[in-house]
N, C-alpha and C positions, 0 to 999 in steps of 0.2 A: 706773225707766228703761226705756226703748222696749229690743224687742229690735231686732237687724240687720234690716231689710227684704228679702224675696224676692221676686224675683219670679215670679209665677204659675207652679207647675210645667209641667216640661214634655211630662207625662203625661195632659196637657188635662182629666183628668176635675175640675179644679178653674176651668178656665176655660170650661169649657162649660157648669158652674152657675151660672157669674157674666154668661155669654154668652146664657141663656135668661133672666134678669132683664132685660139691655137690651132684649133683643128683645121682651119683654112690655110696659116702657116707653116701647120708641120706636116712633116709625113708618116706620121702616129698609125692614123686607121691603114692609111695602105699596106704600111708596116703588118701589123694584127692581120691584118686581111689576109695578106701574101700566106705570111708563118699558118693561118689556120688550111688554106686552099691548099699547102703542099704539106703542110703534118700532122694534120689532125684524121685524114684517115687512118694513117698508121698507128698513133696514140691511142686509136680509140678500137681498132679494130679484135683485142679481145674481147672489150665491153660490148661491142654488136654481136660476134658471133655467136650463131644458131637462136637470135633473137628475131621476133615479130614487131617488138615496139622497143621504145627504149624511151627513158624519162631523162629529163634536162633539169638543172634549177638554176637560172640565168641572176645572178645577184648585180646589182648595179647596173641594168642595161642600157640606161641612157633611151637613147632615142629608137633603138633596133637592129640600128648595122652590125653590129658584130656576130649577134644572133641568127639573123637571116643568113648572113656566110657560112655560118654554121650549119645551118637548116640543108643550105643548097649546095655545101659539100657533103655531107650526110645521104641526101637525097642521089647524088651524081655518084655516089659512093657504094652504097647501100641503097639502092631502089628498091620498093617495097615494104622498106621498116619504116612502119609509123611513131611519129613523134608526139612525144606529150611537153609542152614548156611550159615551166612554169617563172613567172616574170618577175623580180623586185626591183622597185625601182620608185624613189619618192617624190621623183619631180612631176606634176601632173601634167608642166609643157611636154616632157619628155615621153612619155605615156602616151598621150594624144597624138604626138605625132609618129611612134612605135605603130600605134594601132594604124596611122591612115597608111603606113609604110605596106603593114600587114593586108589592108584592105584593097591596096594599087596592086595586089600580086597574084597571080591566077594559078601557081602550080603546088598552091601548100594545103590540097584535101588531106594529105593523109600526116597533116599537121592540128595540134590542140594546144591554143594558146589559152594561158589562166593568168590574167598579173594582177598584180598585189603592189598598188599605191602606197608604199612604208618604206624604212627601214630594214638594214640585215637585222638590225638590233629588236625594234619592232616583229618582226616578222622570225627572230628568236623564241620571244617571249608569248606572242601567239601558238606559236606550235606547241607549245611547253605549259600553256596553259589550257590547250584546247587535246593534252596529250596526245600527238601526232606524233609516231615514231615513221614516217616512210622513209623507205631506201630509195640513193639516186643514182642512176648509172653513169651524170657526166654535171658536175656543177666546176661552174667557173664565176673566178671573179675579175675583173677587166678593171685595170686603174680606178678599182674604186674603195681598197683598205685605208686610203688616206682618210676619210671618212667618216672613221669609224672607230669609237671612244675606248673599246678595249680588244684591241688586235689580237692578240693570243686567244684570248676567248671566243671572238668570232670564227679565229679559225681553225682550231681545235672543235667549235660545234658544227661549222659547216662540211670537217673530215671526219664528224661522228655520222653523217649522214649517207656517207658512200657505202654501195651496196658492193658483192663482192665482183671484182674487173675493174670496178667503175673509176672514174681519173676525177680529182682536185685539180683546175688551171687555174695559177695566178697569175696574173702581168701586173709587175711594175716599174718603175723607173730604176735604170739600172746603178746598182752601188758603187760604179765606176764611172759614170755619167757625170753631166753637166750640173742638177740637180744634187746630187750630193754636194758637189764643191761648193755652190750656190749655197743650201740651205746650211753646210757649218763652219763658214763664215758669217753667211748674215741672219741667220735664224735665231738667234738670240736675241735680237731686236724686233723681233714682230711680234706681233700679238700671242698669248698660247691661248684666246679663250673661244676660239676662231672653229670654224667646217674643220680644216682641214690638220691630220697629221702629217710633219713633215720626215717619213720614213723613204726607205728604198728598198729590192730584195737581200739587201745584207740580213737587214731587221726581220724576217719572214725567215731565213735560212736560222737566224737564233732560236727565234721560235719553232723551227719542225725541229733542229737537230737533237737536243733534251727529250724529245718526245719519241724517240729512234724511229721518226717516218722514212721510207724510202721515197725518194725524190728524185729529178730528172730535171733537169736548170738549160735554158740555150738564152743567148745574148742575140739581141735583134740591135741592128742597127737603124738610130731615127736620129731627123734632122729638126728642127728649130730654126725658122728665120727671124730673127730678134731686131731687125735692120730698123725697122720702127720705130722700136724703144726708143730711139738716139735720135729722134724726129719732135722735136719739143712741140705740144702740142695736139701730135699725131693723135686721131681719137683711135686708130686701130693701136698702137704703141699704149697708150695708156689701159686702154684694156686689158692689150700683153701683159704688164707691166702687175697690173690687180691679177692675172693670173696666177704669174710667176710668181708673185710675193703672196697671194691671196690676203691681201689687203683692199679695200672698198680704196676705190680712188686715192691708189695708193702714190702717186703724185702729186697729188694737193695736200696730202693729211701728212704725210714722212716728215721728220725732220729732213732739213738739206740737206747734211752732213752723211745721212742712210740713205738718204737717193743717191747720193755722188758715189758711195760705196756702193749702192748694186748695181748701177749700170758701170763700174771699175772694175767689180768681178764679173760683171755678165761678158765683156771683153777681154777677160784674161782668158790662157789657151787652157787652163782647166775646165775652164767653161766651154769656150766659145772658139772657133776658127774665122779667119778672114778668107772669103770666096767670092771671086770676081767684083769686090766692092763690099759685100754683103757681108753681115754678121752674123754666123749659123750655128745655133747653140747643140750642143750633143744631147740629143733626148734619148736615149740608146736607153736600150726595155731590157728586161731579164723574164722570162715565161719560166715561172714554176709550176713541174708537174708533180701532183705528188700522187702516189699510190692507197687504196685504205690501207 
């Protein structure tokens, strides 16, 4: 008999193992990478112009990549404006290894890096109790609202904090994706007491629309090789696998009957396509821009 299912602690050092296998898998970051190298000069180039610096507030940065592309399109962009970033992010692997990223790089003098080991949430109620009202000219959040216990309220405070020009970017998994079909079908049998909400930008477009924000939406296109999963055994598959469901060893612990059924919808063409052998799930992102 299965044991009880967990979901992924919340000590991240077990989902950030399972979090460098997608990432190896997919083409997520290249994805983000591309979309920030060829749009985010344009996106942002009210909020630069006739500015000497300009302030960031990096919410869920993970490890650094997204940031530093950011940094070094800014820079290739805008030469001469100095940058101020300010970092949240609560994994302390992920931090440690931001900073050696930051420290391997030789052209960010006219960079300020400040980060903050917490929580959006955490790092809500710091500012709010330490009454810090500052305005930001470019905060973004990168697949990391699943996260996070009251979405609306995060992101209603994190667009009370844009100054005026200044851009909101969200990225998340797209409401036409792979990912939707997945989780409502089988998201009723997981856990709810778990890290992760399992939302997409449909749920974000609910929430700004009632609030009359102006916004700005583009559909990226991203792949998933899931061919693993279907590898009984496979330790990178099983990892996959606690991703996707964010469940802690989520093949040992499922009833059979909920494993037979996700790896049934992870192969259906809502989910997934068949390519040259290969089983390749639609991770396809939605970037919401929004205006203050």
């Amino acid at each position: 008999m299965a044991s009880p299912m967990k979901s992924l602690p919340t000590d991240l050092s077990s989902y950030v193992r399972c979090f460098r296998v997608f990432l190896a898998k997919s083409t997520e970051h290249q994805t983000v990478l591309r979309f920030l190298e060829q749009q985010l000069p344009g996106l942002l180039a009210s909020t630069v112009s006739g500015k000497s610096a300009i302030n960031i507030l990096s919410v869920g940065s993970g490890a650094g990549e997204i940031d530093l592309q950011i940094i070094s399109t800014l820079q290739a962009n805008y030469p001469g404006v100095a940058i101020k970033i300010e970092v949240i992010e609560p994994s302390a692997d992920q931090v440690l290894k931001y900073k050696e990223c930051v420290a391997a790089k030789s052209n960010l003098n006219n960079v300020k890096f400040t980060w903050h080991e917490e929580t959006a949430d955490n790092f809500e109620s710091r500012m709010k109790a330490e009454k810090k009202s500052q305005k930001w000219d470019f905060i973004h959040m990168v697949q990391m609202l699943y996260y996070v216990k009251d979405i609306p309220a995060i992101v209603r405070y994190f667009h009370s904090l844009l100054g005026a020009q200044a851009k909101l970017l969200i990225i998340l998994v797209s409401g036409t994706g792979g990912w939707e079909a997945l989780w409502r079908k089988c998201g009723p049998s997981f856990p709810t007491d778990g890290l992760c909400t399992f939302i997409t930008s449909a749920k974000i477009k609910e929430i700004l629309d009632p609030l009359g924000l102006k916004y700005t939406t583009y559909e990226l296109p991203s792949q998933l090789d899931i061919t693993c999963c279907f590898t009984k055994g496979d330790k990178d598959g099983e990892l996959l696998l606690d991703f996707i469901t964010q469940i802690s060893e989520f093949s040992k612990t499922a009833p059979p009957e909920l494993r037979q059924q996700v790896l049934e919808e992870l192969r259906k063409p809502g989910c997934s396509e068949n390519k040259n052998g290969k089983v390749i799930f639609n991770n396809n992102l939605s970037v919401i821009v929004v205006e203050p």
